[in-house]
N, C-alpha and C positions, 0 to 999 in steps of 0.2 A: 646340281644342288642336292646334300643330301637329306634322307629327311628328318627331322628332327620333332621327338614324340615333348620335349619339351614347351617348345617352339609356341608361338601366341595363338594358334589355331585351338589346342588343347588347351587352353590355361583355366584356369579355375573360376574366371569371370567371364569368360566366354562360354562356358558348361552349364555355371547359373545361369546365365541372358537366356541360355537355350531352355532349361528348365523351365523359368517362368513362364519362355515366351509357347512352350506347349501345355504346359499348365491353363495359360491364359487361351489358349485355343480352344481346351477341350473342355471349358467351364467357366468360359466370356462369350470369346466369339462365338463359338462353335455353336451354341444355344442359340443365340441372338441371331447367327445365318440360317440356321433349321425353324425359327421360328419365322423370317423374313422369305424365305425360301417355300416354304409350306404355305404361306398366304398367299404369296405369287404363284403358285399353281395352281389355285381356286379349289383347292381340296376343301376347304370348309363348307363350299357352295354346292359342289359335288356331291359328298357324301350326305350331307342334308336331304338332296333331291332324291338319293337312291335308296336312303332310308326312307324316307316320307311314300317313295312308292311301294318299298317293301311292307314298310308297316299296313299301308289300306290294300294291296295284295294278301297279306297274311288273313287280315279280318274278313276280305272276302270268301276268302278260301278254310274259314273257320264250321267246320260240320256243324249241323244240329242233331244234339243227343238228347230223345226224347227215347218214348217207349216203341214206336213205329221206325223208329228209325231201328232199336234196336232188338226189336219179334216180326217186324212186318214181313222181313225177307222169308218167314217158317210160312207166310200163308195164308189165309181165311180165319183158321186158328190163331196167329198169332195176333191179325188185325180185331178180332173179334178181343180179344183181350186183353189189348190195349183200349176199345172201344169202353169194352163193360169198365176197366180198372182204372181208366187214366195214366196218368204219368206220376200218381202217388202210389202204384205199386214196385215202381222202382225207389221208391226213397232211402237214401243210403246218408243219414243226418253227415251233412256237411258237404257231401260229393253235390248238392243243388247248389247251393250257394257258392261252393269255388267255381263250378261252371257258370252261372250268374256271372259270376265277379268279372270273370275270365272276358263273356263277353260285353259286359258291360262298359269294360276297360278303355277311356275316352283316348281317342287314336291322339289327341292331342299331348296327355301324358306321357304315351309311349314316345311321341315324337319328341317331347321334350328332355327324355331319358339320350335319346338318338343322338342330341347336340351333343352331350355331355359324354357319348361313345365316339361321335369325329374329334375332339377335343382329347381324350384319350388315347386316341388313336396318334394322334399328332406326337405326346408327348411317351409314348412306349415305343413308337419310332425313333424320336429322339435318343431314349435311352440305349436302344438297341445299337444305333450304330452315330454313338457318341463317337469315336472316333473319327469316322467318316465324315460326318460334319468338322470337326477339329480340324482334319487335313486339305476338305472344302476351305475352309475358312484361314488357316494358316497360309496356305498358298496365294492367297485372294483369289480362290476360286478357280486358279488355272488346273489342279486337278482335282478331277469327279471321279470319286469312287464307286463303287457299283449300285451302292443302297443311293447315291444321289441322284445317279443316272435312271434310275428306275425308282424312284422317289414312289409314285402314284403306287406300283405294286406293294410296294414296302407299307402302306400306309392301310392296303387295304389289307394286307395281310395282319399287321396289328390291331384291326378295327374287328376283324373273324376272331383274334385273339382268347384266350379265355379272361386273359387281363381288362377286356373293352365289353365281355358281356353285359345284358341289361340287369344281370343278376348283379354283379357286382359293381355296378356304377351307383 
C-alpha cells in the first residue's frame, strides 16, 4: 500500500478534530487535571503546615535590637551607656516603629498570607508546565511528564518563587 499524503489520515477535519482536541487539553482538561491532581497530593495541607512552622520559626529566631544588644559587646563602657541613655539614644524617627511593627506582626496574618502563597504556588505551577498537564490529561493520564512525576518539587519550587513571595501576594 502506498502512501498517500492526500489520504483521510491528513484531511482537513481530522487536523481541526486534532486542533481542538489539544486546544481543549491545554485550557480544559489540562487545568481541571492539575487542579484535581494538586488536591490529591495534599499539597495544600502540606504546605500550610511547613509554612505555619516556618512562620513561628522565623518569629522565634527574630533578634532583639535594643541599645545592649547593640554597645554591650564594647564593654562596661558600652553597658554603662546604655544604662545612663536608654534605648532613646538610639532613636532614628521611624527605624522604632518598623521594628515595632516587624515584631508585632500577628503570626496569624502572616499565616494567612502563607494560604494565598500555597494557592499560588499551585497556580504558577500550573502555568509553568501547561503543557505537561495538557499531555497528562490528553492521554488520560497514561503519560507523566517530568513536572508531573515530580509534581511535589515543582510546587515547591514555585512556592520559593519570586512570583509566590509575601511581598507580592
Amino acid at each position: 500500500m502506498a502512501f498517500d499524503p492526500h489520504g483521510s489520515l491528513f484531511s482537513g477535519k481530522a487536523a481541526l478534530a486534532g486542533l481542538i482536541y489539544i486546544g481543549a487539553s491545554l485550557y480544559v482538561t489540562g487545568p481541571l487535571i492539575a487542579d484535581r491532581t494538586i488536591e490529591r497530593s495534599g499539597w495544600h495541607e502540606l504546605c500550610a503546615t511547613t509554612e505555619k512552622a516556618a512562620l513561628a520559626s522565623r518569629e522565634h529566631a527574630m533578634p532583639s535590637i535594643d541599645c545592649h544588644s547593640l554597645l554591650g559587646w564594647i564593654g562596661p563602657g558600652g553597658r554603662e551607656l546604655c544604662d545612663r541613655h536608654g534605648s532613646t539614644f538610639f532613636y532614628v524617627p521611624g527605624l522604632v516603629a518598623q521594628i515595632q511593627s516587624v515584631k508585632q506582626t500577628p503570626l496569624d496574618l502572616e499565616f494567612a498570607r502563607s494560604g494565598s502563597r500555597c494557592t499560588c504556588a499551585a497556580r504558577v505551577t500550573l502555568e509553568h508546565h501547561r503543557t505537561s498537564f495538557a499531555v497528562y490529561a490528553g492521554t488520560a493520564r497514561l503519560l507523566a511528564p517530568a513536572a508531573i512525576r515530580n509534581l511535589r518539587s515543582e510546587l515547591y519550587s514555585s512556592l520559593h518563587s519570586s512570583a509566590c513571595t509575601i511581598g507580592s501576594s
